[in-house]
BAVEXMAR-845200 format. One record per residue: residue number from 0; residue in three letters; y, x, z of N, C-alpha, C in turn. Coordinates in Angstrom, 1 decimal, always signed. Example, Ala and Ser with C-alpha at 12.3 -4.5 7.8 and 13.67 -1.06 7.14 Angstrom:
+-----+--------+--------+--------+--------+--------+--------+--------+--------+--------+--------+
| num | residu |    n.Y |    n.X |    n.Z |   ca.Y |   ca.X |   ca.Z |    c.Y |    c.X |    c.Z |
+-----+--------+--------+--------+--------+--------+--------+--------+--------+--------+--------+
|   0 |    ALA |   -5.7 |  +13.2 |   +7.8 |   -4.5 |  +12.3 |   +7.8 |   -3.3 |  +13.2 |   +7.8 |
|   1 |    SER |   -2.2 |  +12.8 |   +7.1 |   -1.1 |  +13.7 |   +7.1 |   +0.0 |  +12.9 |   +7.9 |
+-----+--------+--------+--------+--------+--------+--------+--------+--------+--------+--------+
***
This chain:
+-----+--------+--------+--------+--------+--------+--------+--------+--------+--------+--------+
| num | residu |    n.Y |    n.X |    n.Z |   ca.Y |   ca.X |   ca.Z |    c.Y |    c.X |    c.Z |
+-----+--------+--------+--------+--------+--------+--------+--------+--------+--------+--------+
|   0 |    UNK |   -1.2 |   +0.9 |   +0.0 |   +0.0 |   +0.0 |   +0.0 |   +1.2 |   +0.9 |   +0.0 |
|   1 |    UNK |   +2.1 |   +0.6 |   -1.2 |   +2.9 |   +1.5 |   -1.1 |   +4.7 |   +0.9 |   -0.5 |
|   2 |    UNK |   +5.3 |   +1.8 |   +0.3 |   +6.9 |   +1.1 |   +1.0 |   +7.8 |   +1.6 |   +0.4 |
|   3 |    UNK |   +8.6 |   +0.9 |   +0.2 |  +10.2 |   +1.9 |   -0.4 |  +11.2 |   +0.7 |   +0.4 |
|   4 |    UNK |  +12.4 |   +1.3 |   +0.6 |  +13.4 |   +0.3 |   +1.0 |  +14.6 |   -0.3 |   -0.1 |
|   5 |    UNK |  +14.6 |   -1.4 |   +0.2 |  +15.4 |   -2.0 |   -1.1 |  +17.0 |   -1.8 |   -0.7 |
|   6 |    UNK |  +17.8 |   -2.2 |   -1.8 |  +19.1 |   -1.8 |   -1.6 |  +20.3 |   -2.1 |   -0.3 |
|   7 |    UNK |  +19.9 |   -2.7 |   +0.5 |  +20.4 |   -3.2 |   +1.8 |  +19.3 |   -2.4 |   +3.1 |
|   8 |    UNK |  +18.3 |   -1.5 |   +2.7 |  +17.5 |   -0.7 |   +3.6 |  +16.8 |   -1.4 |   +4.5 |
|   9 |    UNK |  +16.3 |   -2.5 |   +3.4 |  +15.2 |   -3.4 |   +4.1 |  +14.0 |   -2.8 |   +3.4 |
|  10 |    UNK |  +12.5 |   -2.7 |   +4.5 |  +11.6 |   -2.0 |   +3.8 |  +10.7 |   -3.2 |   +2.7 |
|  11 |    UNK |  +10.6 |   -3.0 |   +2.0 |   +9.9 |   -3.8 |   +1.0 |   +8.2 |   -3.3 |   +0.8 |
|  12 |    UNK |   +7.3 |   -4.3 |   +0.7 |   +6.0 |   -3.5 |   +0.1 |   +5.7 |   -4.1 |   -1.0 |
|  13 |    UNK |   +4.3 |   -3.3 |   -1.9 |   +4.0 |   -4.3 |   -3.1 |   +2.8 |   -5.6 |   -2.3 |
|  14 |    UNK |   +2.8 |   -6.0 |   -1.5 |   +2.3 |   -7.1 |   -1.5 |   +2.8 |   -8.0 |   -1.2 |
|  15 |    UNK |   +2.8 |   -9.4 |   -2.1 |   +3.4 |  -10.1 |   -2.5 |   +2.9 |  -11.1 |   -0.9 |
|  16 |    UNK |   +3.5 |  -11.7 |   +0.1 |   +2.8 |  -12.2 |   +1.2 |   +3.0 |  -14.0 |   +0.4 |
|  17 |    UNK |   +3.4 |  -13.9 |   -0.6 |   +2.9 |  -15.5 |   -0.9 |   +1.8 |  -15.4 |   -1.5 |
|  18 |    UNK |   +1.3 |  -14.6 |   -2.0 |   -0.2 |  -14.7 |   -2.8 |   -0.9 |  -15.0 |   -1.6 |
|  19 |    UNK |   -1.0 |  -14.9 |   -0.3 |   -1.8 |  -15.7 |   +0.4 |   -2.1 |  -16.9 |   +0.5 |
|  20 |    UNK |   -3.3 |  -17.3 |   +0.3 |   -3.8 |  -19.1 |   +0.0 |   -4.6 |  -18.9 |   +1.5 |
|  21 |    UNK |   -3.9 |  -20.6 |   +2.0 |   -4.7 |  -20.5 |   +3.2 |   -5.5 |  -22.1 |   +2.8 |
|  22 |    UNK |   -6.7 |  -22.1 |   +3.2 |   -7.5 |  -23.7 |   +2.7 |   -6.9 |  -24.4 |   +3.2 |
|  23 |    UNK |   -6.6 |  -25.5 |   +2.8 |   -6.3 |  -27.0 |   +3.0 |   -7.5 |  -27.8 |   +3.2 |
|  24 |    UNK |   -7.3 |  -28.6 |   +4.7 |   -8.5 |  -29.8 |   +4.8 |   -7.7 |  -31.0 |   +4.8 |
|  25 |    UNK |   -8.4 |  -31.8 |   +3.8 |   -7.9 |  -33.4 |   +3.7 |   -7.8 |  -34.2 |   +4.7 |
|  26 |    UNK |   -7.2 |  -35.0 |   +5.4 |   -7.2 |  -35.8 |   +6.6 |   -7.5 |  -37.0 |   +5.7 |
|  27 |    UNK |   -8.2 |  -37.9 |   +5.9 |   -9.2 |  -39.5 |   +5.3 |   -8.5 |  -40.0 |   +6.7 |
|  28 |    UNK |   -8.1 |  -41.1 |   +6.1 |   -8.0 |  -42.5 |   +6.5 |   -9.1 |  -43.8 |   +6.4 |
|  29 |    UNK |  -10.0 |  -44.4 |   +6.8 |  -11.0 |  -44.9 |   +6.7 |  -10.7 |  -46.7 |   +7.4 |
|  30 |    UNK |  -10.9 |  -47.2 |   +6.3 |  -10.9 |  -48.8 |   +6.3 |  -11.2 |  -49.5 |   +7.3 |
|  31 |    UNK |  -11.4 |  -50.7 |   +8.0 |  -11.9 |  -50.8 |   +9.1 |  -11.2 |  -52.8 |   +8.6 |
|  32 |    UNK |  -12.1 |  -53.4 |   +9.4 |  -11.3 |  -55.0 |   +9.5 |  -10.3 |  -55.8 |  +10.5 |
|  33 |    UNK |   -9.9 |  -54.8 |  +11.2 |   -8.9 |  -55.0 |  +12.1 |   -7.6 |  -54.5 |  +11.9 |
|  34 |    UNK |   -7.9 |  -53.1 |  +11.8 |   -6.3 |  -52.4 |  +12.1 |   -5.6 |  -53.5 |  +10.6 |
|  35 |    UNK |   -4.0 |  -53.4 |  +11.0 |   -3.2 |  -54.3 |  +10.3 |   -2.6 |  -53.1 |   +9.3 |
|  36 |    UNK |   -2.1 |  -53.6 |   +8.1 |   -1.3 |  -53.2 |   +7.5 |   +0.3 |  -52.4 |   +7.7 |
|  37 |    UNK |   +0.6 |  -52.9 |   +8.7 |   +1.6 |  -52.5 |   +9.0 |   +1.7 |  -51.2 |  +10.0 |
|  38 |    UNK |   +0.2 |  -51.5 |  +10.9 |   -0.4 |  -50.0 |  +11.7 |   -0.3 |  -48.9 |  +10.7 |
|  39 |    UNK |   -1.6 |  -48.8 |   +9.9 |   -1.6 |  -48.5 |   +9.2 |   -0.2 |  -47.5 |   +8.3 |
|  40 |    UNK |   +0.7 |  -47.7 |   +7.7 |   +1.8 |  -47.5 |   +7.6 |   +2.7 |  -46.9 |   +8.4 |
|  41 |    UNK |   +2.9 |  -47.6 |   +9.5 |   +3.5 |  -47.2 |  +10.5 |   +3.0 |  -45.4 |  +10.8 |
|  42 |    UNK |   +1.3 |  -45.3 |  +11.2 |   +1.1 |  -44.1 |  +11.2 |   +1.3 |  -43.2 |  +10.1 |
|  43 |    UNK |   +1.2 |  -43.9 |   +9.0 |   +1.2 |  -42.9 |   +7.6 |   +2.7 |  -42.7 |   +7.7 |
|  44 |    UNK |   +3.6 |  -42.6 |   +8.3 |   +5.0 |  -42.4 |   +8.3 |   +5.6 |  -41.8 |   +9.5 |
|  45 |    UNK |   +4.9 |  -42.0 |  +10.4 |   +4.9 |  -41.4 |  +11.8 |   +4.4 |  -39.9 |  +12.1 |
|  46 |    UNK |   +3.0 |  -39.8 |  +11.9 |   +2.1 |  -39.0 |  +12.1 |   +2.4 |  -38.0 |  +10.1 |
|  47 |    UNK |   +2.0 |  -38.7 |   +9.4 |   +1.9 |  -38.0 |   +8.2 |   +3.5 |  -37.4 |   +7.5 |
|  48 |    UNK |   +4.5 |  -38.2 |   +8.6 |   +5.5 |  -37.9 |   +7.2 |   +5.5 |  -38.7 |   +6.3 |
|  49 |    UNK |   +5.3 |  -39.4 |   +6.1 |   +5.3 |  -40.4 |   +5.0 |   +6.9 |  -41.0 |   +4.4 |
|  50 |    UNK |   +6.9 |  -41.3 |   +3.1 |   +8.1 |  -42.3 |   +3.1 |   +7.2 |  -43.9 |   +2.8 |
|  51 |    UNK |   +8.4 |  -44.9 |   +3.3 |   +7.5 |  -46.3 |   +3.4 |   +6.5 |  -46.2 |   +1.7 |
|  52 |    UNK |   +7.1 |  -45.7 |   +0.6 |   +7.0 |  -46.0 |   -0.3 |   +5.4 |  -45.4 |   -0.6 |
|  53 |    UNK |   +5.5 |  -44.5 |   +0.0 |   +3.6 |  -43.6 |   +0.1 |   +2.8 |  -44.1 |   +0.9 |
|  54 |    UNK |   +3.4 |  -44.3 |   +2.2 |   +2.4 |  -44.9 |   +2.9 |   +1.8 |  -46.5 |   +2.2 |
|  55 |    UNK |   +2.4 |  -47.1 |   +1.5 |   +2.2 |  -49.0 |   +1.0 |   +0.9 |  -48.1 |   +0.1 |
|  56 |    UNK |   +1.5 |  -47.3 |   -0.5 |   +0.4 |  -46.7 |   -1.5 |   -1.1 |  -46.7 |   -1.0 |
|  57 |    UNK |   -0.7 |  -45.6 |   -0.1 |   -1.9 |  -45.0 |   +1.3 |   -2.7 |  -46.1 |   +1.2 |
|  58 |    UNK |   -2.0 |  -47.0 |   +1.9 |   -3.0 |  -48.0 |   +2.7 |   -3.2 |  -48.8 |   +1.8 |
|  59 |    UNK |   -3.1 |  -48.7 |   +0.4 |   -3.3 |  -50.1 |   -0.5 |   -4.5 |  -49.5 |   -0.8 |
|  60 |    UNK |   -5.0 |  -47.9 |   -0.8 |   -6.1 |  -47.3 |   -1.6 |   -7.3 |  -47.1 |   -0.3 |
|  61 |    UNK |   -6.4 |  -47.5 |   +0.6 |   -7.3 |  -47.7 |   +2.4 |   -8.1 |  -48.7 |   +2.3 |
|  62 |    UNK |   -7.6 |  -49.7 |   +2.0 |   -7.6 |  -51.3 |   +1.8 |   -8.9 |  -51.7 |   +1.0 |
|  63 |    UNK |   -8.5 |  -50.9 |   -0.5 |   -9.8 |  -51.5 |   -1.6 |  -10.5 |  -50.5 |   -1.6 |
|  64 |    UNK |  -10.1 |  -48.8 |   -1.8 |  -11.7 |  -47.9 |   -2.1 |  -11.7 |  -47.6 |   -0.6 |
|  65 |    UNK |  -12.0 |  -48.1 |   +0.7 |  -12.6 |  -47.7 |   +1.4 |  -12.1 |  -46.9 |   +2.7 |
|  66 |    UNK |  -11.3 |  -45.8 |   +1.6 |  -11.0 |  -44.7 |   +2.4 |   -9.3 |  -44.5 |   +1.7 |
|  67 |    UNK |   -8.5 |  -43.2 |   +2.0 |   -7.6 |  -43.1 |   +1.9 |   -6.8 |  -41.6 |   +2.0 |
|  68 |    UNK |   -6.4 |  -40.6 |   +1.6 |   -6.0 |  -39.4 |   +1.9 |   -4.7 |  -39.3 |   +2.0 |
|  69 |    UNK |   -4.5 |  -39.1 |   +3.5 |   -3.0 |  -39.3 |   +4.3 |   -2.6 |  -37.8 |   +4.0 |
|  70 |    UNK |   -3.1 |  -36.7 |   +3.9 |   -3.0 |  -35.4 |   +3.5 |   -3.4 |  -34.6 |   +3.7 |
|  71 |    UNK |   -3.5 |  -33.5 |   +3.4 |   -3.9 |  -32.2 |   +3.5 |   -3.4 |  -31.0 |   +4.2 |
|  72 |    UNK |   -3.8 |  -30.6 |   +5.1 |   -3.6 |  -29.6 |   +5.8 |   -4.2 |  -28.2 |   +6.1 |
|  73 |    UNK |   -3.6 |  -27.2 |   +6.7 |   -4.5 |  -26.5 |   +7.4 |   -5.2 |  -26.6 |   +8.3 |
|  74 |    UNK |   -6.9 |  -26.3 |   +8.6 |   -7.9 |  -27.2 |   +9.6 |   -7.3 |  -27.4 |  +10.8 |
|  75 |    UNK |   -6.8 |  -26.4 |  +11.5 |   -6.7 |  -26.6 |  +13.2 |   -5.9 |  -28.1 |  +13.1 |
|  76 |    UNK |   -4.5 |  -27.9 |  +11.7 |   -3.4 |  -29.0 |  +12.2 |   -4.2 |  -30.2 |  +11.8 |
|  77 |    UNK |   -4.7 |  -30.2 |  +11.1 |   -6.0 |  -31.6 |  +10.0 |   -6.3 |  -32.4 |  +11.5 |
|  78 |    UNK |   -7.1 |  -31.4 |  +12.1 |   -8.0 |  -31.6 |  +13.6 |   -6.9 |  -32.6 |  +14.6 |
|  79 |    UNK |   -5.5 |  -31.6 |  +14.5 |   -4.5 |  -32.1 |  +15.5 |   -4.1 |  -33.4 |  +14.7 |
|  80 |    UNK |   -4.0 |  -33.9 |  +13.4 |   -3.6 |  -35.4 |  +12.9 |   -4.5 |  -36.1 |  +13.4 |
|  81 |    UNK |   -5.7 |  -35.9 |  +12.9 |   -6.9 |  -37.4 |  +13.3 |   -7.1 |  -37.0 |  +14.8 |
|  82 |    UNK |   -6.5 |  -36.3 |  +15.8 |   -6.5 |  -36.2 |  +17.4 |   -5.4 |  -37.3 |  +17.5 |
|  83 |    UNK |   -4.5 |  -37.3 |  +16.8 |   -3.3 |  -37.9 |  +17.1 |   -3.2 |  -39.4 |  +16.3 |
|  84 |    UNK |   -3.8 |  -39.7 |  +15.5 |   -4.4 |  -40.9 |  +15.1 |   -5.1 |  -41.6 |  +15.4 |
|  85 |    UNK |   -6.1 |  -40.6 |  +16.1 |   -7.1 |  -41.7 |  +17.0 |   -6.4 |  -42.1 |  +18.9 |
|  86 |    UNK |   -5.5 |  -41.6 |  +19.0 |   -4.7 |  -41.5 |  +20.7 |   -3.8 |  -42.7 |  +20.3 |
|  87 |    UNK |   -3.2 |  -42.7 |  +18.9 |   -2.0 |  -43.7 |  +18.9 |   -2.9 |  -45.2 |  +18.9 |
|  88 |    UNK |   -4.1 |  -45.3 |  +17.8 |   -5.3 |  -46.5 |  +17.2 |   -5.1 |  -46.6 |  +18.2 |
|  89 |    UNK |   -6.0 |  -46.2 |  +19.4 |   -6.4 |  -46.4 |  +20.3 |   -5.4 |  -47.0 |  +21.6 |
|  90 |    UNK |   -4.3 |  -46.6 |  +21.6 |   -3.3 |  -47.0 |  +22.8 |   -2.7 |  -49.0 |  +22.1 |
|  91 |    UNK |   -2.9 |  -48.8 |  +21.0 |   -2.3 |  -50.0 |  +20.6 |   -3.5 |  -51.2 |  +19.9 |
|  92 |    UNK |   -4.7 |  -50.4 |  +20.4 |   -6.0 |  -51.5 |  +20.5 |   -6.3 |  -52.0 |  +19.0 |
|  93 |    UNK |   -6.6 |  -50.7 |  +18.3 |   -6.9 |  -51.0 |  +16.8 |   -8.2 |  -50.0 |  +16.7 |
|  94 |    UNK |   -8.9 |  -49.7 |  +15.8 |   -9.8 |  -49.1 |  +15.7 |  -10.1 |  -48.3 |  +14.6 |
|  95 |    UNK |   -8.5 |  -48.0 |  +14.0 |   -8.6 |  -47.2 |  +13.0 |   -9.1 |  -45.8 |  +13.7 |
|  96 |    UNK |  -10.1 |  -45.0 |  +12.2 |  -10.6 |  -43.7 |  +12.4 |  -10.4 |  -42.8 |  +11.6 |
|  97 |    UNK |  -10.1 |  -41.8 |  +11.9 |   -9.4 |  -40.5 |  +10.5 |  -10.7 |  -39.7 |  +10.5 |
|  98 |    UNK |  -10.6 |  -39.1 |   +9.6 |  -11.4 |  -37.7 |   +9.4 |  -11.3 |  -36.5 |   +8.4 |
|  99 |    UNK |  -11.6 |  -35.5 |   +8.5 |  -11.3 |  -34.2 |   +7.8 |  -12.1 |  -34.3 |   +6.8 |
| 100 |    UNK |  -12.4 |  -33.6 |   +5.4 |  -13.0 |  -33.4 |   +4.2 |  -12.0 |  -32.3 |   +3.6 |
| 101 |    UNK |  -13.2 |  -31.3 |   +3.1 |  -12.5 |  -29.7 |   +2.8 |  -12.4 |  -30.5 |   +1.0 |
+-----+--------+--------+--------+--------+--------+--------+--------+--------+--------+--------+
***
């Protein structure tokens, strides 16, 4: 690895630190005949970031195939969304369930 310093005597190297790819694991959203529409949503905008306009999406593809991909992350944070999806379902007596897929 080779160093030289650039014109302000910052040291520069030749590796490029965005060429690092870190995996992404999908966070699933999974159908259920309780949780409401509006739950639903609510978390996809709470928890995911969502704008209303993605989450209607989200949960319309929750609704009819089954399942749903709220997003993608790196695993620890993937783990910490459906932790935090199942604490919120759960405090407000719904039974929605998340899950990871690489």
């Amino acid at each position: 690895m080779a160093f030289q310093r650039d014109s302000q005597g910052s040291i520069e190297s030749d590796v490029d630190v965005l060429d690092i790819q870190i995996p992404l694991t999908r966070v699933i959203l999974y159908n259920d005949d309780y949780t409401t529409f509006e739950f639903v949503i609510h978390i996809l905008m709470q928890v995911f970031k969502k704008s209303e306009d993605e989450a209607v999406h989200i949960t319309k593809n929750v609704h009819i195939k089954g399942k749903g991909v709220a997003g993608a992350y790196p695993r620890e944070i993937a783990q910490m969304k459906v932790a935090e999806v199942h604490k919120l379902a759960e405090e407000a007596g719904y039974p929605l369930r998340a899950g990871i897929e690489n």
